[in-house]
FIDO-498959 format. One line per 3 residues: number of its first residue (from 1); for each residue y, z, x of C-alpha. Coordinates in steps of 0.001 Angstrom, whole numbers, plus 500000, padded with zeros to 6 digits. Layout:
! FIDO-498959
NUM = Y/Z/X ~ ... $
This chain:
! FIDO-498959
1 = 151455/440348/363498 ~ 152447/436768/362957 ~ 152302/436903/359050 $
4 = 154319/440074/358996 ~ 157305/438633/360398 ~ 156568/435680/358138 $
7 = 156858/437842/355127 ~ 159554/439541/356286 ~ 161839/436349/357006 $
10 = 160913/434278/353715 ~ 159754/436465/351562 ~ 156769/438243/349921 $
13 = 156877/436064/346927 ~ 157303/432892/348795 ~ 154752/433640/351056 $
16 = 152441/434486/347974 ~ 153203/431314/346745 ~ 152726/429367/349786 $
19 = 149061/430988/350294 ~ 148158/429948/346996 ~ 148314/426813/347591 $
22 = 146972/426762/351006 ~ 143604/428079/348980 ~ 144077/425564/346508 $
25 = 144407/423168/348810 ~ 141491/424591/351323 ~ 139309/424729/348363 $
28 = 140168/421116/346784 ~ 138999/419792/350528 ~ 135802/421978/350469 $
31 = 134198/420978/347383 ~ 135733/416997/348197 ~ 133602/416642/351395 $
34 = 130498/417137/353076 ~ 131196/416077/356180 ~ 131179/419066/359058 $
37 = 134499/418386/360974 ~ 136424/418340/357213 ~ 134531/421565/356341 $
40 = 135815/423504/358972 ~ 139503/422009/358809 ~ 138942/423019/355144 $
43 = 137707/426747/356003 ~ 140381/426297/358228 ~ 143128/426275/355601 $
46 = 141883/428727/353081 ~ 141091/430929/356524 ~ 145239/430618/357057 $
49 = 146122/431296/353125 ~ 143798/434417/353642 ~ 145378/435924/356409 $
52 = 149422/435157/354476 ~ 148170/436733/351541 ~ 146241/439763/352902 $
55 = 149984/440388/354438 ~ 151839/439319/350900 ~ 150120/440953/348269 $
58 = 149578/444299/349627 ~ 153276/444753/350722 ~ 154605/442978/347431 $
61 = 152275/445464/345197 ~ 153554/448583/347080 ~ 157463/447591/346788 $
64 = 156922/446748/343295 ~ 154904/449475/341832 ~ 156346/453016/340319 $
67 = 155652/455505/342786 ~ 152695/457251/340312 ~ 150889/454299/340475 $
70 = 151641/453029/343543 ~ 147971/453885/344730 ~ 146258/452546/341821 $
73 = 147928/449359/341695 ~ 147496/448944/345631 ~ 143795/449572/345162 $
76 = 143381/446730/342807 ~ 143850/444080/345582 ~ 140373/445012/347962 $
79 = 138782/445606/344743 ~ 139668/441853/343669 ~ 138858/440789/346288 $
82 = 135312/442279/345974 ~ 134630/441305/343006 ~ 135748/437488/344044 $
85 = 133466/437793/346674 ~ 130844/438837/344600 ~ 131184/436319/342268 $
88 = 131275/433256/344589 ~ 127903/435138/345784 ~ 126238/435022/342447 $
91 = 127469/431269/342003 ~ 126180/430069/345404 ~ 122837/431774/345069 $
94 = 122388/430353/341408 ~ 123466/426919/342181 ~ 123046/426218/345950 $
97 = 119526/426507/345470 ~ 118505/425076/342596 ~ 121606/422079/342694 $
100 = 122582/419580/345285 ~ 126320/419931/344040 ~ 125914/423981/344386 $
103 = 127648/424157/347721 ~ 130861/422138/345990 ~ 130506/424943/343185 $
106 = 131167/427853/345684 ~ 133392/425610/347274 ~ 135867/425062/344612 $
109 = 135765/428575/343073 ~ 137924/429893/345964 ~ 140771/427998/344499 $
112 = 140257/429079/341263 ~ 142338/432415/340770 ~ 145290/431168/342936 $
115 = 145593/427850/340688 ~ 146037/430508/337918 ~ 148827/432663/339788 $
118 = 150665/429105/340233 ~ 150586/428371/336718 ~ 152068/432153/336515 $
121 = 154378/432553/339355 ~ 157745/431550/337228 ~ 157247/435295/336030 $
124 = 156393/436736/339265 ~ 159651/438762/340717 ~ 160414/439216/344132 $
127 = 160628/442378/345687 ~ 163699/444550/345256 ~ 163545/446308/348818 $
130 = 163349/442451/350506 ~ 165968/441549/348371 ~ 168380/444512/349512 $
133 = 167258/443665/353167 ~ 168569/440364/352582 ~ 171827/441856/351642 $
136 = 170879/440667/347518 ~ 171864/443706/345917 ~ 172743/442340/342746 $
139 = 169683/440520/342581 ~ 167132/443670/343943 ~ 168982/445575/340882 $
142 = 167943/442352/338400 ~ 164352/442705/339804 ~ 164204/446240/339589 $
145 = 165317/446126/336237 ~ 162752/443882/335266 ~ 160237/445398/337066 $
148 = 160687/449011/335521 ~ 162611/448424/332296 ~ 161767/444814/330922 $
151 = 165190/443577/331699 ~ 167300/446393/329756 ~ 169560/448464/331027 $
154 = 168149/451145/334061 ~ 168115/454475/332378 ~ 168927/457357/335128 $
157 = 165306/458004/336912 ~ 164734/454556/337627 ~ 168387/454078/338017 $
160 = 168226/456809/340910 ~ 165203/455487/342339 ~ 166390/452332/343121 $
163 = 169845/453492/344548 ~ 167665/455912/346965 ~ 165559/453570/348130 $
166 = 166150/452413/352083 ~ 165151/449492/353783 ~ 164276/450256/357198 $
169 = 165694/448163/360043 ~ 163239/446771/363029 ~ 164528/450141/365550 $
172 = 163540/452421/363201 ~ 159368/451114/363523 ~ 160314/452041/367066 $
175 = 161782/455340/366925 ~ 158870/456506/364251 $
């Protein structure tokens, strides 16, 4: 509930950004220290970015993607995140057991794929229907654009799907 009305106030990519480097920053003190108390405040912080970006991502990828691939490109998120946990998995088991360091291994891979979407977010757009909510038309129609043409001009379906688009105000969760 909390990280919903998070989102909603600053921002899906914001928020995106912000839970990157929470993980970053969870993972950095994970694989750093082996004392208990700074393992949990560590756990701690990439527990937080987990719960932000379980909000962000799924909400950003919906209001971004064409409606025909809405449900493919939503699916990619739990899949990720599979295959991340999968892959920390296959790390810990061949280097917590056979290394003393293996634990700092596991540790720091958390942080690895959001220190890669920093390096990208400069090309990550915002979402058009928070934008209009926000009452940044101009700038939902720039991020549309992008997000559907590559910056040129709409042509009329796109066009027409952004102008229909609504943004639903907090009475209208409670009359649905």
């Amino acid at each position: 509930l909390l990280t919903r009305m998070i989102i909603e106030r600053f921002g899906r990519r914001a928020c995106l950004l912000v839970s990157d480097a929470l993980f970053v920053l969870g993972a950095a003190l994970g694989a750093a220290t082996p004392r208990a108390a700074a393992q949990l405040c560590a756990r701690s912080v990439v527990g937080l970015a987990l719960g932000l970006s379980n909000t962000a991502v799924p909400t950003l990828l919906a209001e971004c993607a064409p409606a025909r691939r809405r449900g493919l490109v939503c699916a990619t998120h739990p899949l990720c995140l599979v295959l991340g946990e999968w892959l920390c998995c296959v790390v810990g088991w061949a280097t917590v057991s056979r290394a003393s360091w293996g634990w700092r291994a596991v540790s720091a891979l958390v942080g690895a794929p959001c220190a890669l979407q920093l390096l990208f977010a400069p090309f990550l757009y915002e979402s058009p229907r928070w934008l209009l909510g926000q009452g940044e038309a101009a700038k939902a129609a720039a991020a549309f654009a992008n997000l559907r043409a590559g910056g040129a001009a709409l042509s009329a379906p796109p066009a027409a799907e952004f102008q229909t688009r609504t943004v639903p105000t907090p009475d209208d969760a409670l009359t649905s």
